[in-house]
N, C-alpha and C positions, 0 to 999 in steps of 0.2 A: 366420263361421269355423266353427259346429258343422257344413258339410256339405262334401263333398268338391266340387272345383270348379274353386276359384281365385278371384280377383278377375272374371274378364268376367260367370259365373251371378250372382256378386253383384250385379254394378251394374245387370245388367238385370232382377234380379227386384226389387230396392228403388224402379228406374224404374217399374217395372208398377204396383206396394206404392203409391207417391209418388205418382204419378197415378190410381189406384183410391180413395184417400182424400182426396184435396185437393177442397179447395173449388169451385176453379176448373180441373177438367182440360183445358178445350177451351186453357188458355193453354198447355200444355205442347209443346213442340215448334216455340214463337215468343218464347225465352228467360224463362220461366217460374224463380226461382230454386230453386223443391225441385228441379225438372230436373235440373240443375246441382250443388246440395247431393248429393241422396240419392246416387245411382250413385259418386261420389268420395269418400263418407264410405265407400260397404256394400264400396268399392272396397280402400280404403285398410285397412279393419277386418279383410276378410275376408282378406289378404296377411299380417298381422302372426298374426291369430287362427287361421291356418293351420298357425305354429310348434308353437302349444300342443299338438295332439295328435301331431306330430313326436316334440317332446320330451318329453313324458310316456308317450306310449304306441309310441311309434316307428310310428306310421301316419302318414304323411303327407298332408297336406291341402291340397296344392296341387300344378304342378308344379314349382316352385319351391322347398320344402317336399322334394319331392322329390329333388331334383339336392342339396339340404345335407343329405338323410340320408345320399347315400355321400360325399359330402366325411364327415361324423361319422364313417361305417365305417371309410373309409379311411386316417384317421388314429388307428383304434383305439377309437374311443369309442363305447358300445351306446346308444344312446338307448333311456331307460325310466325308471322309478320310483327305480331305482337313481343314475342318473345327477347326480341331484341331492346323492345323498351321495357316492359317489365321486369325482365332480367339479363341486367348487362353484363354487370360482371360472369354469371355461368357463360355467355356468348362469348365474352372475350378470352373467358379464360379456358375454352374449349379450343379456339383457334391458337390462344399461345401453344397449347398444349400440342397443338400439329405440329408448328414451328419447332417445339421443342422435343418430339419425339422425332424427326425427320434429321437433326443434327446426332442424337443417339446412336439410330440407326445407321449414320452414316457410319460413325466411331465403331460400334458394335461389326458392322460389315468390314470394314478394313481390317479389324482386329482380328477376324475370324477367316479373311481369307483363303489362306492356307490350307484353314482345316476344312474348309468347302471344296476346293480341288482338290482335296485328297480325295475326296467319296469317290472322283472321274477316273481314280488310279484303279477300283474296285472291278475284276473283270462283269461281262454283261451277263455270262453264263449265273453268275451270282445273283447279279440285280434279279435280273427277270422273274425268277422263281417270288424273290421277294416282293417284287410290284405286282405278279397277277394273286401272290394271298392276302394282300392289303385290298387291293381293290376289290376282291371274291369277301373279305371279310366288312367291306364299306357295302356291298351290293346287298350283302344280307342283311345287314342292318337296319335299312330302311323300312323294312317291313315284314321282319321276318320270314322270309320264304324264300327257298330253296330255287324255286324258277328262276328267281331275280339272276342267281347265279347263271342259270343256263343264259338268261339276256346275254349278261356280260359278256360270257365266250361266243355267244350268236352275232352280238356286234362289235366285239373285237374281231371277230375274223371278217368283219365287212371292212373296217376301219383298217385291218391291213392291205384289204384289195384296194378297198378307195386311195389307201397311199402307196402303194405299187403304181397304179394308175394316174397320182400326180394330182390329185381332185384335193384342192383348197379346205382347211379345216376349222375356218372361219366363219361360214354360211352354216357347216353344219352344227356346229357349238352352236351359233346363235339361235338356230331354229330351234333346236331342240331347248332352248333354257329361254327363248324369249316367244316361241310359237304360242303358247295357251295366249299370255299376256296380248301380245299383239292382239291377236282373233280378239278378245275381249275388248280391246280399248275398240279399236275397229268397229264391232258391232256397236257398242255404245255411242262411239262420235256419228254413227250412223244412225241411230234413233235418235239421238238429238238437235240430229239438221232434217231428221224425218226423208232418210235418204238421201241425201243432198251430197255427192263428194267434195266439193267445194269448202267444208269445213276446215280439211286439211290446210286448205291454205290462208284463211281469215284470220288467222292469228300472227303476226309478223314472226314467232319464236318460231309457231308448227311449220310455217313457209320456209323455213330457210333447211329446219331439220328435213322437211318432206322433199326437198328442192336437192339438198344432201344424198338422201335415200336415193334418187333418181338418178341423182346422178354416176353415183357410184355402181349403180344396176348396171347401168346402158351404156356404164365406160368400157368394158369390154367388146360391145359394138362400135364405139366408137375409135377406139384404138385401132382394129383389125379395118376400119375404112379407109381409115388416116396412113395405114399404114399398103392397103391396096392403092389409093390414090396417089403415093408417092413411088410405087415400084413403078409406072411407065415414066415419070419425070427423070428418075434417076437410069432408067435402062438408055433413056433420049438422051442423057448429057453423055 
């Protein structure tokens, strides 16, 4: 929930995260349970933890997030620091309302488990037809036009090489749903230190997010050091 997004960058960067650290990755993708666990938890976290900077700071952090900051407008109420004293009760009774849609959910999902592994029993010869005319009929949607179609089989047949080829699908969810936004804040925190990079880190929150970012870049160099620098230790014992 600290990045703008929504739920889908969630679950597929926690998928990449879950399978980059797991023991056993080659199991992943032949119902492996972090599979399964992580993307539904980073899923579930990241929809709720979207509120937070809604209602504290009136940025919203998801689309979702988005669509209930003008329901808050529109009913007169400013989301911000304020908000919690001027209106306690909508604050508190928005938080119960997590609390008490999250125990639902629980109840609702057990209840219906069953009829959820059933869809797995469905052969894939079926599904598939069904997933690329949903998706063919979501791609048209957005703007009417016929291309948008061609997009989708132009990068769906990329997105099966990329996963023939074993390439994480975490970086590229992200770029594509958080690339404008970045470039933008980016440019902006950069006119406001009058080029100065150094902004990134002035603020104890950005330092630790941007300290975060860095780290997580260059742990694939670091892995692959750590893990040359122990092949002569270990050939010597």
């Amino acid at each position: 929930g600290f990045k703008p997004g929504g739920a889908t960058p969630a679950s597929f960067m926690s998928y990449g995260f879950a399978k980059r650290w797991s023991k056993h990755p080659e199991q992943f993708g032949k119902g492996a349970l972090e599979g399964v666990v992580a993307p539904e938890t980073a899923a579930h976290a990241a929809g709720v933890a979207a509120l937070l900077p809604m209602i504290v700071l009136g940025i919203p952090g998801s689309p979702t997030a988005a669509v209930m900051l003008g329901g808050l407008l529109i009913w007169g109420l400013q989301p911000g620091p304020t908000l919690f004293t001027d209106r306690p009760d909508f604050v508190w009774g928005l938080i119960a309302s997590m609390y008490i849609g999250n125990v639902i959910g629980v109840i609702v999902v057990l209840a219906f488990v069953p009829l959820f592994a059933a869809i797995l029993r469905i052969p894939f010869a079926v599904l598939t037809p069904l997933i690329v005319v949903i998706c063919a009929i979501g791609a048209y949607a957005v703007s009417n036009a016929f291309l948008d179609i061609w997009y989708m089989l132009i990068f769906g047949v990329i997105g099966y090489v990329f996963r023939k080829l074993d390439y994480p699908l975490a970086p590229m969810v992200l770029a594509l749903v958080l690339g404008d936004m970045a470039e933008t804040a980016v440019r902006q925190s950069l006119i406001m230190s009058q080029g100065n990079p150094g902004i990134f880190f002035w603020s104890p929150i950005a330092a630790v997010i941007t300290g975060a970012a860095l780290l997580l870049f260059f742990w694939p160099v670091f892995t692959a050091l750590i893990h040359r620098a122990r092949g002569p230790l270990e050939s010597a014992r």
